[in-house]
N, C-alpha and C positions, 0 to 999 in steps of 0.2 A: 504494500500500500504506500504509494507516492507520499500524501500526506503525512504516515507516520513516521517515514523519513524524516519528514522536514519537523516535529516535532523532536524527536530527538537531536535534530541537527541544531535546532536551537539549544540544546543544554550546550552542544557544543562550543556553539557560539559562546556564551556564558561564562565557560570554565574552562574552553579552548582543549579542549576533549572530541572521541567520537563516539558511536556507541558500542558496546561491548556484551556477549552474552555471558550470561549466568549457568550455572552446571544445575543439572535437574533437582539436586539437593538445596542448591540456594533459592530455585524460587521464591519471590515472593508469595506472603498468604495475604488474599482480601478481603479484611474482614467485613468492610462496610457491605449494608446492604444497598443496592440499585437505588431506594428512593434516597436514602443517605448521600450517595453521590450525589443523585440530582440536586439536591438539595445545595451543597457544597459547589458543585457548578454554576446554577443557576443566581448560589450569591454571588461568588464572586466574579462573572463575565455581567450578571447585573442583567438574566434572562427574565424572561414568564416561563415561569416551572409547570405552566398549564399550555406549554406550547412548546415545550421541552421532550425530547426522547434521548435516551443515554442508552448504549451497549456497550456492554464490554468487549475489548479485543482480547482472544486470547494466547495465554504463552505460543513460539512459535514452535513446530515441532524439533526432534530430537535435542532435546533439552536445551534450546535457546530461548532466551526472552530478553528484552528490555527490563532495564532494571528500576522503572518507575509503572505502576498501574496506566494504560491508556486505557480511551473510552471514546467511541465514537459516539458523536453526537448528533442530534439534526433536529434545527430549530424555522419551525412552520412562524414567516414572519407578519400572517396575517391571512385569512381564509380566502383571500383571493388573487395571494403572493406566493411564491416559489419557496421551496422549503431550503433554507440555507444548510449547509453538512461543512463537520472539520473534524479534527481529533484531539483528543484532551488529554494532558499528562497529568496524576493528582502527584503529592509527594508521598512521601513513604506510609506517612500514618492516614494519609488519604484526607487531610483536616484544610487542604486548599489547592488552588489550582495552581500547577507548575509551569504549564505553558497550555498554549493554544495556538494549532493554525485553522485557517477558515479555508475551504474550498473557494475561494473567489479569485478571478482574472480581471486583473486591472482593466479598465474600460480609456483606451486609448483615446475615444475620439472627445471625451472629457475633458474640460478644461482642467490646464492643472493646477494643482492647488497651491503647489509651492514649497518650498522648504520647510519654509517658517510655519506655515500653515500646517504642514505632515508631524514635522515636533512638537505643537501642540496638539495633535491631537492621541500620539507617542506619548508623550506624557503622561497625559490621563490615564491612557488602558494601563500603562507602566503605574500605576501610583496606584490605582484601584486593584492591581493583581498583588501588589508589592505592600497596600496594608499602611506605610507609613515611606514619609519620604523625607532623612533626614539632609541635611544641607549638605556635607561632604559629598554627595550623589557627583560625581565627575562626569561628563559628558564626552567621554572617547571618542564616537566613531558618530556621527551626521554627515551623510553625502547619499546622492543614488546613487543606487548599485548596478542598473540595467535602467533600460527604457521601463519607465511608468515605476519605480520600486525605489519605494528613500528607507534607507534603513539607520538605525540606532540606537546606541548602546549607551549605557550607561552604568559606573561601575562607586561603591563608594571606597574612600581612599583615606585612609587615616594622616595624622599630621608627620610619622614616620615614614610612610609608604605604603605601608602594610594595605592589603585590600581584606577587609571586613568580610567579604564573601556574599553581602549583599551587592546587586546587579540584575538591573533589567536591559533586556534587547525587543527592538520591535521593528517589521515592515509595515510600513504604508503604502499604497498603490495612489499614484499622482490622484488620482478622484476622492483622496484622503478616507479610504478606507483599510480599516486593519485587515492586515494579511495573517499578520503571526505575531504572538507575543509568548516571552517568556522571561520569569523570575526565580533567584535562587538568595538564599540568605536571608529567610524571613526570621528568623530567631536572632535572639541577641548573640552577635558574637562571643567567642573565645578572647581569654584575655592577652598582649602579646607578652605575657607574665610566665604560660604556659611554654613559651616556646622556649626549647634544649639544643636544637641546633642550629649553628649561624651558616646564614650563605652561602660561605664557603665550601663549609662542611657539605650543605646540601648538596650542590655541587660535586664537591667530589664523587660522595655516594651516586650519583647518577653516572657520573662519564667511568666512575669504578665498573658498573655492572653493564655498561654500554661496552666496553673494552674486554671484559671478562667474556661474553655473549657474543660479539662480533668479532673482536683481534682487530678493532678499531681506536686508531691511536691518535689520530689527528683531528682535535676539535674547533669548532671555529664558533664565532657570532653565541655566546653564552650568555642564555640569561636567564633570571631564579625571579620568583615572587613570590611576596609572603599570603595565603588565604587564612584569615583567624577562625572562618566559621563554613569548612568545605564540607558540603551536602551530602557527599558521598562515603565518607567516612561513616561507619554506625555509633560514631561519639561527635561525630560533627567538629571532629578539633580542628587544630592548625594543620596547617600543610605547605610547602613549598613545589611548587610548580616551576619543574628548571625543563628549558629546551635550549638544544644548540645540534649544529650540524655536525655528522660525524662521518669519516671514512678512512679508508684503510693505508691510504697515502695522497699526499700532495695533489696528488693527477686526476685522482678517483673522482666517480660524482659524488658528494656530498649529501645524506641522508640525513632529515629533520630528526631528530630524536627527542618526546616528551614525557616526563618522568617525572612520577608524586613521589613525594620524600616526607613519611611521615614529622614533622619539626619536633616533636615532644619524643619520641624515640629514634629517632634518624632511620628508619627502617624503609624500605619501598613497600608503595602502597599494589597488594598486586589485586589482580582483573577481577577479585569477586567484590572490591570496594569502591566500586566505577568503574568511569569510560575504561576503556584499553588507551593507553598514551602515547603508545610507538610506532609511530608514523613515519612515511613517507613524506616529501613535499609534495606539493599539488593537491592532498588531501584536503575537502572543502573540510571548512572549518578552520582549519589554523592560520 
């Protein structure tokens, strides 16, 4: 399914991750029941729950799934209007909505709305998914990305650097409607109190087990970030997120490598704690 791509591709976008399957023993269990979701959907996209249908998707077969519950949706926008459909990621305890994208195709012959105009209207879905919107919110990435599509992120950033782990990204379609929204970091951060290993460290650990795994010696373009409140974690701690290019000699092409390092034990975070991190270039997403 096209769409639940693009929902995950948005955590991507997020936490500069992609998606990653779980072993048949980690699936998740879902406890909510269906009107429950609805429920929890319909507040927070701000529907009529009386014009509301939810499905669930299920795991994919031989023990693959997504590591967030999805839910197909499809909201009848009036009895003499087409029924709009997208897919909905909840978060782990199912208590809000993670992301959203909408089946719609920008309407070209539209006039456009404008930049300025797309960011507020970003804003809102971002602030109404995200719950609270405190002033550190950074504004990273505003620009279109294709004909008819402005997209943007937004990340918050401590007075140190550290990013909180709170972050929303959103498409608008020049007609200023939303494409796809998605938020991560709704709980109060980790303190940067918690964190045992410095950048360097982190660092090391990564191009260690990148060298150990490939006989790749030669690194380039390094760099680490601090998340105090990473979603994916089942304690939601700190984590450093280091990428840099790696190969096997000077000549070589050059492979993206990105790698969670847990900060409070210096450990690598591996695939049943999120996305998968080790990438290729050209992977959408990073």
């Amino acid at each position: 399914m096209m769409l639940k791509g693009i929902v995950m591709g948005l955590l991507v976008g997020l936490l500069s991750a992609s998606s990653c399957p779980l072993s048949q023993s980690q699936q998740p269990t879902y406890a909510a029941t269906s009107e429950e979701v609805k429920s929890v959907i319909a507040r927070d996209l701000g529907l009529d729950i009386a014009r509301l249908t939810v499905k669930d998707i299920p795991p994919l077969p031989n023990g693959s799934t997504d590591q967030l519950p999805l839910y197909a949706i499809s909201l009848q926008q009036a009895e003499s209007e087409k029924t709009e459909r997208g897919v909905v990621s909840l978060d782990r305890e199912q208590s809000h909505v993670q992301t959203i994208a909408w089946d719609r195709y920008p309407v070209h012959t539209a006039e456009d709305c404008g930049l300025t105009r797309a960011q507020e209207v970003a804003e809102a879905y971002c602030r109404k998914l995200l719950g609270s919107w405190p002033p550190g919110m950074d504004l990273q990435t505003s620009r279109m990305t294709r004909k008819g599509v402005y997209t943007f992120r937004w990340v918050e950033v401590t007075d140190s650097g550290a990013e909180t782990g709170k972050a929303a990204s959103c498409d608008i379609s020049a007609d200023g409607l939303v494409l796809t929204c998605g938020v991560t970091g709704r709980e109060t951060p980790h303190s940067q109190d918690e964190v045992r290993v410095t950048k360097e460290e982190a660092i090391g650990i990564a191009e260690g087990h990148i060298a150990s795994k490939f006989a790749e010696t030669v690194f380039s373009n390094v760099n680490a970030r601090l998340i105090l409140n990473y979603d994916f974690k089942p304690d939601k701690g700190p984590v450093w997120i280091v990428d840099f290019d790696s190969a096997p000699s000077q000549e070589a092409q050059p492979r993206l490598r990105v790698l969670r390092i847990d900060a409070v034990t210096g450990s690598r975070l591996d695939d049943s704690q999120g996305p998968k991190m080790e990438q290729d270039k050209g992977v959408p997403g990073n």
